[in-house]
C-alpha positions, 0 to 999 in steps of 0.5 A: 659341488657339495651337494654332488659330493654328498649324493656320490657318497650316499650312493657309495654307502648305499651300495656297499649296504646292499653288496653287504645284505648279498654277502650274508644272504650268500653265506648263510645259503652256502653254509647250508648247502654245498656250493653246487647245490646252492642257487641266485635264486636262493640267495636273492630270496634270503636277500630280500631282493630280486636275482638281477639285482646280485649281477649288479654287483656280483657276475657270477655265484662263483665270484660271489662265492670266493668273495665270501671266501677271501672276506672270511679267510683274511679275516682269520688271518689277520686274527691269528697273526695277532696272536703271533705277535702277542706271544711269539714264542708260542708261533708254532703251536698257535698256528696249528691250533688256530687254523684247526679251531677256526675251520672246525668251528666254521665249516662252511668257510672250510667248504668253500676253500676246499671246493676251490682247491678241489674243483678250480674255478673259472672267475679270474677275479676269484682267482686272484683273491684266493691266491692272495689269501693262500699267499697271506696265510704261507707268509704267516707260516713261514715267518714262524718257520724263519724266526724257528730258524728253519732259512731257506726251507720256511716256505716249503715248511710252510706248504707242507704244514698247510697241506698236514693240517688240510689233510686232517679236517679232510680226513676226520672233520666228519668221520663216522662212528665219532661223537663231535668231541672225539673227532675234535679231540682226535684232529687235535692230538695229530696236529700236536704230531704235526708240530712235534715232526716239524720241531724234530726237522728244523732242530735236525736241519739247524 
């Protein structure tokens, strides 16, 4: 009995090493390419390992994709959450600044959220985790929006700022005729408008 409990959890270990080697083949491929221009075959060659071998573990690039997406995201999230709890009193501002600096430093994983939001995708299983992702990250802004004082409109305030902030990386992440520190300064003095315009409707609200 031991000796099968042993082989069972080998083969478990082993397998989530090898789901682990797919997952950082298919971010370093998509953080190259867009997603429609990246390929299984691609990824196994960067994994080392044959293309049959991903749909062991993966059904599709598309859930493949996501699962990279939700890994990175909750990530992120569980990181900026920390950081409202270490100063809370600064929610508001860390939350705009976070959000911007993490998807201005990682833009494939803003890539792959974008894509997402702007084409679908056909993977219930991506769907689901994307959605609990999006779910996780307005639960973190509205409860910055509630301790503020802001009562039943938290949640909306939250969408609003998730989709002001999304409307500045789409805008001015890659704008022409900037250096890399203008766009970056530049994203950053809107996001500070943001939270100002924010600050003004809850205190006019209150």
């Amino acid at each position: 009995m031991q000796k099968k409990d042993t082989l069972s959890r080998l083969k478990a270990e082993e397998r989530k090493m090898r789901q682990q080697i797919i997952i950082d083949a298919a971010r370093e491929v998509f953080g190259q390419k867009t997603y429609d221009r990246a390929s299984m075959s691609e990824i196994a060659k960067t994994a080392g390992i044959a293309k049959s071998s991903i749909y062991t573990y993966f059904n599709s690039q598309e859930e493949l994709y996501a699962q990279i997406a939700y890994i990175d995201a909750c990530e992120f999230i569980n990181d900026l959450q920390t950081r409202i709890d270490k100063n809370p009193d600064a929610a508001l501002d860390t939350s705009i600044s976070c959000f911007l600096d993490y998807y201005i430093r990682n833009t494939a994983q803003w890539r792959m959220i974008t894509h997402f939001a702007l084409h679908g995708n056909k993977e219930m299983g991506a769907v689901e985790q994307l959605n609990d992702i999006g779910r996780r990250l307005m639960d973190v802004f509205e409860s910055v929006f509630t301790a503020m004082g802001a009562g039943p409109e938290a949640r909306l305030l939250s969408h609003t700022m998730f989709s002001c902030l999304s409307g500045i990386l789409i805008a001015f992440r890659n704008y022409p005729g900037r250096s890399e520190a203008e766009r970056i300064s530049h994203m950053k003095r809107i996001g500070a408008i943001v939270e100002a315009m924010i600050r003004a409707l809850i205190k006019e609200r209150a």
